[in-house]
C-alpha positions in Angstrom: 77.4 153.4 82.8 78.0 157.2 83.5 80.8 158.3 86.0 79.9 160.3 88.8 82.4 163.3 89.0 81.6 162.9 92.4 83.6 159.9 92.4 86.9 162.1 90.5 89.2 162.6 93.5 89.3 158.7 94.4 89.9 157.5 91.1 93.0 158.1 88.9 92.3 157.5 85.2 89.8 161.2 85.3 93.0 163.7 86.2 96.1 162.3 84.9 97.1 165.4 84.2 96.6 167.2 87.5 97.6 164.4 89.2 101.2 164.5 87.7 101.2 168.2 88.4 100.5 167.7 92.2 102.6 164.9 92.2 105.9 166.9 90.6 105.4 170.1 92.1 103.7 169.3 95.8 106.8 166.6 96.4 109.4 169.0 94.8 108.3 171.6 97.9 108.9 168.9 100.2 112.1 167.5 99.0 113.6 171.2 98.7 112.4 172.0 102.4 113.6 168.8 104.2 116.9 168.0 102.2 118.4 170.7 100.1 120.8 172.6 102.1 120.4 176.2 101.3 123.0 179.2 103.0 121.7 181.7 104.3 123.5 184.1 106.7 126.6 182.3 106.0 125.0 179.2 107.4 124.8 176.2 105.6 121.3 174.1 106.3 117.5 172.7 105.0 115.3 175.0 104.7 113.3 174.0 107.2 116.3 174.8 110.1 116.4 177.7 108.6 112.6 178.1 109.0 112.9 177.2 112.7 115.8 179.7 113.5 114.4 182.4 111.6 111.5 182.3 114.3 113.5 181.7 116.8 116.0 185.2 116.0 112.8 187.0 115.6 110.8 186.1 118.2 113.0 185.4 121.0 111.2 186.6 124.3 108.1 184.8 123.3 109.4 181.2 121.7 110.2 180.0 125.3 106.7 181.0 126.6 105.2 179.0 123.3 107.2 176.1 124.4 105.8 176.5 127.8 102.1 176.3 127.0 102.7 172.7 124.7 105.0 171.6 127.4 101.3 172.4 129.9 99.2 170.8 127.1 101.0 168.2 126.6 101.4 167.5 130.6 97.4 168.0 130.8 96.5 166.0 128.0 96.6 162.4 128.8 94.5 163.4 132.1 91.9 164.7 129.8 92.0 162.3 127.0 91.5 160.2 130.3 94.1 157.7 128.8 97.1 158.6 131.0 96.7 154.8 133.0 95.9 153.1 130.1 99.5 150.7 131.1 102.2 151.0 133.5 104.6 152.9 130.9 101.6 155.3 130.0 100.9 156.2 134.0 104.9 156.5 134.4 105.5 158.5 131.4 101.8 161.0 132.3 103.7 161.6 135.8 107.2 162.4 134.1 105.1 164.7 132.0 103.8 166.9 135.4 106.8 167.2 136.5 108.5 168.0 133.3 106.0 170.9 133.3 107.0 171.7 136.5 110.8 172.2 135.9 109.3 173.8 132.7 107.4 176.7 134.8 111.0 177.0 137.2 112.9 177.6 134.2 110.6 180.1 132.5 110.4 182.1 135.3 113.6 181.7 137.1 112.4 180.3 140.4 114.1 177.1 141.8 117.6 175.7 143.1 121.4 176.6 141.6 121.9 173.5 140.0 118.8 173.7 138.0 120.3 176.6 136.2 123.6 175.3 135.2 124.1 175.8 131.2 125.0 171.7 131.1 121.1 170.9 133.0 118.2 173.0 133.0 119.0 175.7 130.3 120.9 173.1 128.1 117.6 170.8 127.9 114.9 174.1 127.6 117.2 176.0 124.4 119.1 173.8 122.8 116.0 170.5 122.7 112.6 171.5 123.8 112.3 174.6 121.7 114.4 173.3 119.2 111.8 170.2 118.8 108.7 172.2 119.8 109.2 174.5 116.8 111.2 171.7 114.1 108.1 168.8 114.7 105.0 171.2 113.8 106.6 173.4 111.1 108.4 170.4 110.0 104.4 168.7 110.2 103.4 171.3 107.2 105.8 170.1 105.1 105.6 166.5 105.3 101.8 166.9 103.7 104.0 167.9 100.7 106.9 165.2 101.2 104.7 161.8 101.4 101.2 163.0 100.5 101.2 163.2 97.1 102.8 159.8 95.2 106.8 160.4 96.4 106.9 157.6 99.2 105.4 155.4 96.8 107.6 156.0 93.8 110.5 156.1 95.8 109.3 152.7 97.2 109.0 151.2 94.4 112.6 151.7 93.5 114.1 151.1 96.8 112.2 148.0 97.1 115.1 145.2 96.2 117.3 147.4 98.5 115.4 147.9 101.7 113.3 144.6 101.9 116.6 141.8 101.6 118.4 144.3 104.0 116.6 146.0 106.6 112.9 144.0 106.4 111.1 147.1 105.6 109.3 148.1 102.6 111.0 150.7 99.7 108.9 153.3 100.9 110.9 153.6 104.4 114.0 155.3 102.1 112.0 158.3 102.9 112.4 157.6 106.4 115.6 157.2 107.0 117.0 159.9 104.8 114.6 162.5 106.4 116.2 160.8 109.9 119.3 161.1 109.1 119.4 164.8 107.3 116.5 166.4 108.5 115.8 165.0 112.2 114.9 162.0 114.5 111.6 164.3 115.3 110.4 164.5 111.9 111.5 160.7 111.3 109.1 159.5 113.9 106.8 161.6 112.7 106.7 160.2 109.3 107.0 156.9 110.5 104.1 157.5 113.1 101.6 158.5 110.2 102.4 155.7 107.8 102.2 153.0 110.3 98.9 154.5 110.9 97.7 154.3 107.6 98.6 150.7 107.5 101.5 151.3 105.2 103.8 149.8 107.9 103.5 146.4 110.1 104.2 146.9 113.6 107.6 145.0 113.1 108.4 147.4 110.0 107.5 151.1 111.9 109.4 149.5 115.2 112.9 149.0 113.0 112.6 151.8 111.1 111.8 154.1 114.6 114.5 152.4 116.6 117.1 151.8 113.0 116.6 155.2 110.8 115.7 157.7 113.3 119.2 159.3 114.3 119.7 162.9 114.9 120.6 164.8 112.5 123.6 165.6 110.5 123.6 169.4 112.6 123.6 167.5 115.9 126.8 165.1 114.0 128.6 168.5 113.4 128.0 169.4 116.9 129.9 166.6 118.0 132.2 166.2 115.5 133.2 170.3 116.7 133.0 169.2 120.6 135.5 166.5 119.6 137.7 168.4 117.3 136.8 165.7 114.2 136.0 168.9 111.8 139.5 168.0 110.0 138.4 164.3 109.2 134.2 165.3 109.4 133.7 163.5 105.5 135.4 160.6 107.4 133.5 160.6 110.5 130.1 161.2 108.7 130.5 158.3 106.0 131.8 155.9 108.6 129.3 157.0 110.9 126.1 156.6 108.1 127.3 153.4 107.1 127.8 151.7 110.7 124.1 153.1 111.7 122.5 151.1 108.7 124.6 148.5 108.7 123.7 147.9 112.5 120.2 148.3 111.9 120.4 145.6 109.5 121.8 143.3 112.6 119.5 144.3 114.9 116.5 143.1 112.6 117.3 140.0 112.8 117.6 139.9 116.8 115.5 139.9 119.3 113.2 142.0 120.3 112.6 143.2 117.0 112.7 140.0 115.4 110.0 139.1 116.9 107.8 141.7 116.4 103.9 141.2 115.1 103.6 141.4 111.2 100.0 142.8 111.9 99.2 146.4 111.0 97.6 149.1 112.9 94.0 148.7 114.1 94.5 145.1 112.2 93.8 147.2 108.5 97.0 147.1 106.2 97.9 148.3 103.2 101.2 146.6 102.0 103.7 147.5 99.3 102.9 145.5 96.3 106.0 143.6 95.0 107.7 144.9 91.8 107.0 141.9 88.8 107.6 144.3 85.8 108.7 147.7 84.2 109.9 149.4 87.6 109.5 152.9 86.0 105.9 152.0 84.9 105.2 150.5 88.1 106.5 153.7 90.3 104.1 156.2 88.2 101.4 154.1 88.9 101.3 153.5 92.4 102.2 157.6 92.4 99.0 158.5 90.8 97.2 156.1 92.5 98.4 157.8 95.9 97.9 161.4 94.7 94.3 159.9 93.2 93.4 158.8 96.7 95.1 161.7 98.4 93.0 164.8 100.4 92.7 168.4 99.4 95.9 170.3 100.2 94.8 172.3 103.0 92.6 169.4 104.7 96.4 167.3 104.2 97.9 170.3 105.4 95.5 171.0 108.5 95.5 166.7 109.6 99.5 166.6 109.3 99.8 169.8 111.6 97.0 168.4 114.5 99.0 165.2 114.2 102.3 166.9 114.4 100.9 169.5 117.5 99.8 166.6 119.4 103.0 164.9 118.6 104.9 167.9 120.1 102.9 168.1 123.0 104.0 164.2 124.2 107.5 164.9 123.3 108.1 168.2 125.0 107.5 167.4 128.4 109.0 163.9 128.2 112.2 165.5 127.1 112.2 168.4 130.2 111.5 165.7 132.8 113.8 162.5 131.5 115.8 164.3 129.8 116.8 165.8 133.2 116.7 163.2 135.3 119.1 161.5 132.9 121.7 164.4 133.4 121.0 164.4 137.0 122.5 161.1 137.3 125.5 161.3 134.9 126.6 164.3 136.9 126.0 163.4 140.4 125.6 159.5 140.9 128.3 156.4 140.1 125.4 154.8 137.8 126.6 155.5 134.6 130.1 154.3 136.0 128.5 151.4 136.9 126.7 150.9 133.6 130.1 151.0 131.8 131.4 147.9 132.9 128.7 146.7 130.2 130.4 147.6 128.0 133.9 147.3 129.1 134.3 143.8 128.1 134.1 145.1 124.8 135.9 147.8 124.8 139.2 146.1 126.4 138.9 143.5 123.9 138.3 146.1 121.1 141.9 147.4 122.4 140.0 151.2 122.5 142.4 153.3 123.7 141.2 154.1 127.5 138.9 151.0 127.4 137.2 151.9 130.5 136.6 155.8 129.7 135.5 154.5 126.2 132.9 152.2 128.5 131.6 154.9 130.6 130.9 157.0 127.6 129.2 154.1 125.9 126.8 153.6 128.3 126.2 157.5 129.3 124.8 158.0 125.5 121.4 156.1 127.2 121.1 159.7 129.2 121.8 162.2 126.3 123.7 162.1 123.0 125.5 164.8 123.6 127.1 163.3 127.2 129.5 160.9 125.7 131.5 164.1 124.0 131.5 165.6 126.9 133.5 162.9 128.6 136.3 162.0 126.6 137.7 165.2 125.1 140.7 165.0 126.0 141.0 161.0 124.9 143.1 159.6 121.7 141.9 160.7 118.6 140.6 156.9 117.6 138.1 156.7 121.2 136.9 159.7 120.2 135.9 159.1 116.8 134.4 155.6 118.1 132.7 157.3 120.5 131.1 160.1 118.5 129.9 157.6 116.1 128.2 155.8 118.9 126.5 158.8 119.8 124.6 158.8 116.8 124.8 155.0 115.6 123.1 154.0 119.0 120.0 156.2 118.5 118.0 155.8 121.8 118.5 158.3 124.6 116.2 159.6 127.4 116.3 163.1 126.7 114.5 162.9 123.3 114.3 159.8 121.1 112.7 157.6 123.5 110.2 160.0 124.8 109.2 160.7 121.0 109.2 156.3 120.3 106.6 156.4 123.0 104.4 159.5 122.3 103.9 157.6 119.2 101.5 155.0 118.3 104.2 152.4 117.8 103.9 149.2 120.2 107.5 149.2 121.9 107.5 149.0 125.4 110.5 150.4 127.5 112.2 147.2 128.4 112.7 146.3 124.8 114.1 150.0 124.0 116.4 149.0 126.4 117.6 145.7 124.8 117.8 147.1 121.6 120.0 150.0 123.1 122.8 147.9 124.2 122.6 145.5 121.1 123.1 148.9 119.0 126.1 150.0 121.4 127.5 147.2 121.6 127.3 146.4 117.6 128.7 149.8 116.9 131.7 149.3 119.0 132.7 145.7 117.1 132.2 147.7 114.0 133.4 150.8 114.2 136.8 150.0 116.2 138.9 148.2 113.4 137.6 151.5 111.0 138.3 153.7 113.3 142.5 151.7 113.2 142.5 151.9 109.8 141.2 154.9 108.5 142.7 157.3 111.5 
């Protein structure tokens, strides 16, 4: 029987050659833009920061009005796509959103009370997150065509298969994931995780640890802290220590509830899961690369769907972040909560023998509110609370004023009570383990 060349793009044996070309130079682009740190400037950073502040240098009287009008979108949107009361979370969260783009329109414009405009609340959360994230998640969109559509998450999963499967219950290909996490961005994590759970590459169980394990904030935000905190001196220290609690938490916290108890079912019930490795690893990695470049769309269509995925991505995000994100600070600065939260925590950290146990409390349970928070509060603590408490910033990954606004704008199933649960297992984990490093190595 004759083939149809019609039938040429779907089917791998016809183009080996351009599919290996695709393959090598498409995810070459992508690995260069997301984790090769290039100086420019006399900055050290990916491309794609540099990308992002490149924009942001040269445009900077219109980025905050672009940020504006997703923030507006992104407030309007669920009332138009009518699915804003869809559940109780949804309706909260499509609220938050109106008056996230409230605050938004206050800050653009100047208009509102003296406390809004303190650099620590208002302008803190506009510059340094929402225009940060609403330039980093579509750019960042473009790219990731490059980085996972063309046969490198499958390769790469092939290989990482023994590794991530015994250890974290997730499939090889989720290496991508949580290196683009913890290089590149929590943003652009979700986002990858958020379009291969969708295309049934990920169980429900597998896209909720790798959103709520891998996706930490980046190593810039880790310098940030690391500066705030005066760790520069000992940063390899503090970054190795801090890597290697993360995973080694996420691990844990796979194996508790909620997340152990996840559904294994895949999104809209159609799966597509990662064959297991019975021979030649090398041999099988190719083929399960061409295969995905075989299957894979044109460039620009690939191009076009990641960026409307990513857009509509920022749009959820971006508002979230103005109105939760604030709240959150609102209370750290002006209400007893977070005090109160930290006798959670305080068990722990007296029997820990942390240095300042109940300071080392408070800033555990602050991180909930805003990564950043817990620096803030113990600057002038011993040099061992502050390196346990920096690496909780990052090793505890949910907070209100980003990550778990992006966890819900995607189409990931976890509902706020169980972001909460997993929150304080990953606090509390990260304290048990990082206290007797923190002894030994400091």
């Amino acid at each position: 029987m004759k083939a149809d060349p019609t039938m040429a793009p779907s089917t791998p044996a016809p183009t080996p050659a351009s599919g290996a070309w695709k393959f090598f130079v498409f995810s070459a682009i992508g690995i260069f833009v997301f984790f090769v740190p290039v100086s420019i400037g006399g900055t050290s950073s990916i491309l794609l920061d540099h990308i992002v502040t490149w924009i942001r240098t040269q445009f900077p009287g219109l980025v905050p009005y672009y940020a504006l009008i997703v923030i507006a979108l992104g407030a309007v949107y669920p009332f138009y796509s009518k699915t804003w009361n869809k559940d109780a979370v949804t309706a909260v969260f499509s609220i938050l959103k109106v008056l996230g783009l409230i605050v938004a329109v206050m800050l653009v414009f100047r208009i509102g009370p003296a406390w809004l405009f303190q650099p620590d609340m208002g302008p803190f959360l506009y510059d340094k997150l929402v225009v940060s994230v609403g330039l980093l998640v579509p750019i960042g969109s473009v790219f990731l065509a490059l980085l996972v559509g063309y046969g490198l998450l499958e390769f790469v999963g092939v290989w990482m298969q023994p590794i991530m499967r015994p250890i974290w219950k997730t499939p090889g290909r989720s290496a991508i994931d949580a290196v683009a996490s913890f290089v590149g961005s929590y943003s652009i994590g979700l986002l990858i995780t958020n379009k291969v759970f969708k295309e049934g590459k990920y169980t429900v169980k597998e896209a909720a640890i790798i959103a709520t394990g891998f996706s930490t904030v980046s190593v810039t935000f880790m310098v940030v802290v690391a500066k705030t905190l005066g760790l520069m001196s000992i940063w390899n220290t503090y970054f190795w220590v801090t890597f290697l609690v993360t995973f080694a938490v996420t691990a844990l916290t796979a194996r508790m509830w909620p997340l152990s108890r996840m559904s294994d079912e895949y999104y809209d019930g159609k799966g597509d899961p990662e064959q297991k490795v019975t021979g030649n690893y090398m041999k099988q990695a190719w083929s399960e690369a061409m295969k995905a470049v075989a299957q894979s769309k044109g460039i620009g269509t690939n191009i076009w769907e990641n960026l409307r995925d990513g857009f509509i991505m920022t749009m959820g995000i971006l508002p979230s972040i103005m109105s939760v994100g604030l709240i959150g600070l609102l209370l750290a600065e002006y209400t007893p909560l977070f005090d109160w939260l930290g006798y959670l925590f305080y068990p722990f950290t007296l029997l820990l023998q942390i240095p300042e146990p109940l300071l080392a409390a408070k800033a555990s349970a602050i991180e909930i509110a805003e990564m950043f928070l817990p620096a803030l509060l113990v600057t002038e603590a011993p040099l061992v609370t502050k390196f346990i408490i920096a690496v909780v910033s990052v090793s505890a990954i949910l907070f209100f004023s980003a990550v778990i606004p992006c966890i819900v704008s995607t189409e990931i199933p976890l509902s706020l009570p169980k972001l909460l649960v997993i929150w304080f297992e990953r606090t509390v984990l990260t304290l048990i383990l990082t206290a007797p490093l923190a002894y030994w190595l400091l």
